[in-house]
C-alpha positions in Angstrom: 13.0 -146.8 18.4 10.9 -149.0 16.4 7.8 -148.3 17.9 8.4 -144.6 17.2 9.5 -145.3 13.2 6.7 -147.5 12.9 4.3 -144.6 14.0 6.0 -141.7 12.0 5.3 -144.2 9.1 1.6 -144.8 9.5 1.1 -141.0 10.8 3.0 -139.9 7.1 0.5 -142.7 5.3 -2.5 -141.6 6.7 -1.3 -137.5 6.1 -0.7 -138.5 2.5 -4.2 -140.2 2.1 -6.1 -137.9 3.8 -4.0 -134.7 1.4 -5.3 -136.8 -1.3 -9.1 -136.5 0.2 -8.8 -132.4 1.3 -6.9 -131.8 -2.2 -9.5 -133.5 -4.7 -11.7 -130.3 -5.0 -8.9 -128.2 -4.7 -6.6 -129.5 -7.3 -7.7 -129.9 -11.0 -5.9 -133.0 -13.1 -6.3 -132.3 -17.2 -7.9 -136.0 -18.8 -4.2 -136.8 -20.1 -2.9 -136.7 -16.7 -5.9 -138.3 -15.0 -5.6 -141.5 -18.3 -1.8 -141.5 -17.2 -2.0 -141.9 -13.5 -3.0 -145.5 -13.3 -0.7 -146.6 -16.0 2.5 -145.3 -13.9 1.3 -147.0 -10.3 1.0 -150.3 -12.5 4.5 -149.5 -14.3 6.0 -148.8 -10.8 4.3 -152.0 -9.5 5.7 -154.1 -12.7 9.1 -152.7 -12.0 9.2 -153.5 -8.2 7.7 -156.9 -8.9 11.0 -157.6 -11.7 13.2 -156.2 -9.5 12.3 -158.6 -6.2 12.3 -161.3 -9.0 15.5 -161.1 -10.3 17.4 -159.3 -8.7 19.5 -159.7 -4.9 21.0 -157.0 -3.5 23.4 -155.4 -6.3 23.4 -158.7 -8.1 21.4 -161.1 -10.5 19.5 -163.8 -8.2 20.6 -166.1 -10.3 17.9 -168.5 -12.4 16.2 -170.6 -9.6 13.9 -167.3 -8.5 13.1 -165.9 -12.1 11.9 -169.0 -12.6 9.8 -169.7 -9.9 8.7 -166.3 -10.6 7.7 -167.4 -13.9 5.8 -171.0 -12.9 4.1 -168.4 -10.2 3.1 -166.2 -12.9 2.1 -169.0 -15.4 -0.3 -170.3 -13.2 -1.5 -167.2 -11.8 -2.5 -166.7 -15.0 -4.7 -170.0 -15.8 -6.2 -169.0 -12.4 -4.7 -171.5 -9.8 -5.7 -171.5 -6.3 -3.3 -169.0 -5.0 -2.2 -171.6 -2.7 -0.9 -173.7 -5.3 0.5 -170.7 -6.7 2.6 -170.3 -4.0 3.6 -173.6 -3.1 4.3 -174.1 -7.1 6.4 -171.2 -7.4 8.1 -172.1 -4.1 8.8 -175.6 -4.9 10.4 -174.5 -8.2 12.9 -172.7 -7.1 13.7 -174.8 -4.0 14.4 -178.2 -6.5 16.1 -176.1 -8.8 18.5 -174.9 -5.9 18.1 -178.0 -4.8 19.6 -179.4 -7.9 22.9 -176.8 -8.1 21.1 -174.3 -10.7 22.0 -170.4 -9.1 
């Protein structure tokens, strides 16, 4: 059963990408809608990204993963070595767990 979602999924993903190839010529976007397209995939990005950061399940994930988030973020930003990024962001949240903050 696995095997068979995980093919309906990638045989939907290609479908969809390919549409978008077939479809270019065919379907005509005004400039306002063409500006506004990339500005919604990076709203829906932001708003996946703060919902996995504070956010488990129905509930609040408490302060220990926003702010590993934000040490993540921080040094993502200064241009870290992503694997210090990681390993930051990780090790912020663990010692904060670590030291009885939610």
């Amino acid at each position: 059963m696995l095997i068979a979602s995980i093919v309906v999924l990638a045989v939907g993903t290609y479908a969809m990408r390919l549409s978008g190839v077939l479809l270019r010529d065919r379907l005509e976007l005004s400039d306002q809608l063409q500006r506004l397209l990339p500005m919604a995939a990076t709203t829906l990005l932001a708003a996946l990204a703060a919902t996995a950061a504070l956010m488990e399940g129905a509930a609040f994930a408490g302060v220990a993963r926003p702010a590993g988030v934000a040490v993540g973020a921080l040094l993502a930003w200064r241009r870290a070595p992503f694997v210090v990024v990681v390993l930051a962001a990780a090790a912020t949240g663990a010692l904060l767990r670590l030291a009885g903050v939610p």
